[in-house]
C-alpha positions, 0 to 999 in steps of 0.5 A: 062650178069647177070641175073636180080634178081629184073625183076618186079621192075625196078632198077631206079623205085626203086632208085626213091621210095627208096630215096622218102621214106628216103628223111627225112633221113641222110645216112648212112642208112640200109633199107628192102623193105618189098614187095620184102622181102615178095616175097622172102619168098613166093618164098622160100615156093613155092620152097619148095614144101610143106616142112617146111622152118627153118629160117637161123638167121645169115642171118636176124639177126632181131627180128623183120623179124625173127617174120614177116617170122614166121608168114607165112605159110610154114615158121616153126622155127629157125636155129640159130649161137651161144647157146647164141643167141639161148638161147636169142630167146627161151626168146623171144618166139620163140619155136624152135630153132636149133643151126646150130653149136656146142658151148663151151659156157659152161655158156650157156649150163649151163643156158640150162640145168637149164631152162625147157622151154629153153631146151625144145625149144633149139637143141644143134648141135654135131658131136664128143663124145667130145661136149656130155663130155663138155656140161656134165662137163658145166652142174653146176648141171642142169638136164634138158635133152638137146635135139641134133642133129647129123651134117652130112659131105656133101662134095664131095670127089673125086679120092679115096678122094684127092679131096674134094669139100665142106666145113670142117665143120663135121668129121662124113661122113658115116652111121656107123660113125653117127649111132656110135654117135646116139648111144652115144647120145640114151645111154647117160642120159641127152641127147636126140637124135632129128635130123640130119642137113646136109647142101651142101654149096657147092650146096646151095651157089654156083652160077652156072650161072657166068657172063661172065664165061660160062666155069666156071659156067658148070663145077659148075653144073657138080660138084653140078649134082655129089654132089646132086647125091652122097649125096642124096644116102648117106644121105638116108643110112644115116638117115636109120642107126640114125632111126634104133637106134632112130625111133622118129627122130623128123626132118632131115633138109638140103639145103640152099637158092641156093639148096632148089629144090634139097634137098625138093626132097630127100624122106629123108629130111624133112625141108629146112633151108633157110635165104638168100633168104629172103633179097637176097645179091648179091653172089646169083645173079648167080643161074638158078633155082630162082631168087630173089628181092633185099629187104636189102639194105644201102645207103651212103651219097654223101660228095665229087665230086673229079673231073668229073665222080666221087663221094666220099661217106662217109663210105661203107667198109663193106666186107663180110666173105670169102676168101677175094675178089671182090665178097666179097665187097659190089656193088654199086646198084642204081644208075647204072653205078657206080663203085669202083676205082681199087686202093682204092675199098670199104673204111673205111671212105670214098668211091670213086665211078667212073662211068658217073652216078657220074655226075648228083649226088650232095653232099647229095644224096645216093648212094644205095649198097648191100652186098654181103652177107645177114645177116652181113650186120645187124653187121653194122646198129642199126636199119633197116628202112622199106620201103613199096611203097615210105614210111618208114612205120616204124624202126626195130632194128638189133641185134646190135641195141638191143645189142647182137654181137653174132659173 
């Protein structure tokens, strides 16, 4: 059995407030419980024990909550997914703002190097001597000095490094190979060296509590025990080596949602990066140090009823970046009891779902879903409706909905 993520609000006390509150609306239809998602952010402070929590904006990607987050205590700046979007937020106020990726968008590194209150409010992200070249060569006579941060490999390697658990995200491993690049960066007019980012996906977004898989979720919590051990050792040698060639380091930042207990106990960091945990999608049902409240949702339109114990609802084919699977889909929610068929899943235009809750929907009622991932689910809705209690107290625009597709 899974754990339940929403034990203070009953799932069909939901379903009845959701519905009341969007009763004067058409599907399809996004909405965020603001209860739920101010608990989360409390959840993600507490968890973090006293250090910052820098906002993932890929998994909000919404002005309006990335400003509601930021005025809590314990939340401090942003982390953000392409240089254009970063650049954009700086615009709109927001004064700090971490690029978790490096760009070759050399327009914006030009506007970047241009504009003191955007170079000063921006951290680009490197890992290669090659991104300091590019950003150089983009520059077209801009003299700002860019600020950087240095990308750390978090993976695990095993059996003399044929195994490697973790994503293919940075080359640079060891504490020499930063410091190298540390050293580049410090010698480098233009440029200067901030942080260090090291984010352990495979800890941070890895269930290790599977439904129905108790064999599978043991061998995830000896892999994260190894990883969080080993890179806990290596990111301390790590940050000693970059310190050691620029003692000001501004910021060592780490961690996901899933891993923010482990990583705020490494002396060596000092911020977590967390967006998830905010709205709470379904892949982060399965962790046994937190639990959260489902706060971003979307509804479909009930618009057939083929036969007895199904419904047909109009849209819901939204699947999630990944590998492509299952968990990959969105889930029904609310009602309980309702599923895909196996021969068509989660379609583009229309939805079959199969279930005995089937029978007490009429054409016109919603049927509520979460995505699997968080902020994705913003590429599809212009604008999310905001529920507290029973009502829509009003409707914020998604990034879409402002008209920026970053990726």
């Amino acid at each position: 059995m899974t754990r339940a993520v929403a034990r203070t609000a009953p799932r069909a006390a939901d379903r009845s407030r959701y519905d009341r509150a969007t009763a004067h609306l058409d599907g399809p239809l996004a909405v965020v419980d603001l209860e739920a998602f101010d608990d989360n952010a409390a959840d993600l402070v507490r968890r973090a024990q006293g250090k910052p929590v820098r906002v993932a904006s890929k998994s909000v990607r919404c002005r309006a909550l990335l400003d509601r987050v930021l005025e809590k205590e314990g939340f401090a700046g942003v982390m953000s997914y392409t240089l254009a979007e970063s650049i954009w937020l700086a615009k709109s106020g927001i004064e700090d703002v971490l690029l978790a990726y490096p760009s070759a968008d050399r327009a914006a590194y030009a506007e970047l190097a241009s504009d003191p209150k955007l170079a000063a409010a921006v951290t680009v992200m490197i890992d290669d001597p090659a991104h300091l070249e590019l950003i150089d060569r983009a520059r077209d006579g801009g003299r700002e000095e860019i600020r950087v941060c240095l990308e750390l490999d978090t993976s695990l390697r095993l059996l003399g490094g044929r195994v490697r658990i973790g994503s293919l995200r940075s080359p640079l491993r060891s504490a020499a190979q930063l410091a190298e690049l540390a050293r580049s960066v410090d010698r480098r007019p233009g440029f200067r060296l901030v942080g260090i980012m090291a984010y352990e996906g495979h800890v941070a977004g890895v269930g290790d509590m599977i439904a129905g898989r108790p064999f599978r979720s043991r061998m995830v919590q000896v892999m994260q025990g190894a990883a969080r051990r080993e890179l806990a050792e290596r990111r301390a040698a790590v940050v000693r080596a970059v310190r050691a060639v620029v003692p000001d380091l501004e910021f060592v930042n780490g961690g996901g949602t899933g891993s923010v207990e482990s990583t705020v106990a490494e002396d060596a960091v000092t911020e977590v990066a967390a967006g998830s945990g905010l709205y709470v999608p379904r892949l982060f049902d399965h962790y046994r140090a937190f639990s959260g409240r489902p706060a971003a949702l979307f509804a479909m339109p009930v618009v057939r009823r083929p036969g007895v114990g199904v419904v047909t609802v109009l849209g819901g084919g939204y699947p999630a970046s990944g590998v492509a699977g299952a968990d990959r889909s969105p889930v029904p929610y609310l009602p309980e009891g309702l599923r895909y068929d196996a021969n068509e899943g989660a379609g583009e235009v229309q939805t079959p779902l199969i279930g005995s809750a089937a029978d007490d929907l009429l054409i016109g009622d919603k049927v509520w879903f979460r995505h699997a991932k968080a902020g994705e689910l913003c590429e599809r809705f212009e604008k999310l409706h905001l529920i507290e209690g029973d009502r829509v107290v009003g409707d914020v625009p998604t990034y879409r909905g402002e008209g920026h597709t970053f990726l």
